[in-house]
C-alpha positions as CSV (number, residue, x, y, z in Angstrom):
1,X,34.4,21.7,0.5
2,X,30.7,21.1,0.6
3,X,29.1,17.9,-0.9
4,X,26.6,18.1,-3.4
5,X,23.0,17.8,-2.3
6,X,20.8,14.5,-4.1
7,X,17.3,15.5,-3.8
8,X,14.9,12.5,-5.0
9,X,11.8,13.8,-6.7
10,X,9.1,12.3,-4.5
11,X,10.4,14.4,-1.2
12,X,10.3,17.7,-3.1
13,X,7.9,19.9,-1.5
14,X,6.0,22.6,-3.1
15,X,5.3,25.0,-0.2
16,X,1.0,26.2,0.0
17,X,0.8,24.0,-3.6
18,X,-1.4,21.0,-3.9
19,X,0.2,18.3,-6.6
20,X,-2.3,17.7,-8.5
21,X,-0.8,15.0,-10.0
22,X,0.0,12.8,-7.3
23,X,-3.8,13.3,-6.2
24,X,-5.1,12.5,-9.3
25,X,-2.7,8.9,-9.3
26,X,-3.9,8.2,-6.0
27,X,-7.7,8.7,-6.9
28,X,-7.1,6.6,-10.0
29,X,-5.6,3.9,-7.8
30,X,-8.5,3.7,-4.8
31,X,-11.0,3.5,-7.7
32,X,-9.2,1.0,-9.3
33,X,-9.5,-0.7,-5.5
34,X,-12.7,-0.2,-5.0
35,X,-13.6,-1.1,-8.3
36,X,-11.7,-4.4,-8.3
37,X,-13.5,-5.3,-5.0
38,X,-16.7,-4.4,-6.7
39,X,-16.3,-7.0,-9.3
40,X,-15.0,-9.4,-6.8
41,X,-18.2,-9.8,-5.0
42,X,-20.3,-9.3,-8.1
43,X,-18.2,-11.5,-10.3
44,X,-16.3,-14.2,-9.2
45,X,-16.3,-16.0,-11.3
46,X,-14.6,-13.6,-14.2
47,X,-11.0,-13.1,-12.3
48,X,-8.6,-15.4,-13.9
49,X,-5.6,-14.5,-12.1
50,X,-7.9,-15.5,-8.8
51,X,-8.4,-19.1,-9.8
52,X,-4.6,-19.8,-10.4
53,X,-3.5,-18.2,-7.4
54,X,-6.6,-20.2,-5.8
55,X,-5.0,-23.3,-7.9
56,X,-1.5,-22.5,-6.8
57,X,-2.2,-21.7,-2.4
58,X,-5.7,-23.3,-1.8
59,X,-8.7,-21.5,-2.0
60,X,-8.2,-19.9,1.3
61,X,-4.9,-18.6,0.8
62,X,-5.2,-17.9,-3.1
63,X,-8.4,-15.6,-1.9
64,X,-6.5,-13.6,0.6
65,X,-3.1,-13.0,-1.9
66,X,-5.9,-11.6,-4.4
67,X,-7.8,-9.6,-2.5
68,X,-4.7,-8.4,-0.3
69,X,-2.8,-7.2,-3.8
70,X,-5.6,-6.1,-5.6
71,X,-8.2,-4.4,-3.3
72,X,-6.4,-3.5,-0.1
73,X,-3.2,-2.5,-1.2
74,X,-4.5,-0.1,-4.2
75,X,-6.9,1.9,-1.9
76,X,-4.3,2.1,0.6
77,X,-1.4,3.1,-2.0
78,X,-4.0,5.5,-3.2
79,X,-5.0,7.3,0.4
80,X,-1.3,7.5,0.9
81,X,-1.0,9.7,-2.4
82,X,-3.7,11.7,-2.1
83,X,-2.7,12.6,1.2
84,X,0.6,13.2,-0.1
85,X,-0.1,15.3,-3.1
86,X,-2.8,17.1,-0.9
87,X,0.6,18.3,1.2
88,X,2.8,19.3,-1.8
89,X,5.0,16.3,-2.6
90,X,5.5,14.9,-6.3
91,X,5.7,11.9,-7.0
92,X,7.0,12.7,-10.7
């Protein structure tokens, strides 16, 4: 007797089809990256969220937690799905 198959949404593949979708999500998210390191070294002093993690870690550490979760890891969630909606996959 054969098993059902489970396929999750995110590794359906849409052969020769670009998701636009997915791309669009990941452009959204490296401009939102990009954007958010923008302001960061224009205006430093306007992130609240900076100075408590700053007030929580140290200045060092709160600094690299910010910058880590709100520059580096949108642009690099964002390459990741442009890259994969440029190769089919859906992430919805």
């Amino acid at each position: 007797m054969e098993r059902p198959t489970v396929h999750l949404r995110m590794h359906l593949k849409q052969e020769g089809l670009m998701n636009k979708i997915t791309v669009g999500i990941g452009i959204a998210s490296v401009f939102l990256g990009v954007y958010s390191f923008y302001l960061r070294a224009t205006y430093n002093d306007k992130f609240s969220k900076l100075k408590r993690l700053q007030d929580r870690f140290g200045t060092s550490k709160g600094s690299i937690i910010h910058f880590v979760s709100y520059c580096i890891f949108p642009i690099v969630f964002g390459i990741g799905m442009i890259f994969a909606g440029m190769r089919g996959y859906s992430l919805f």
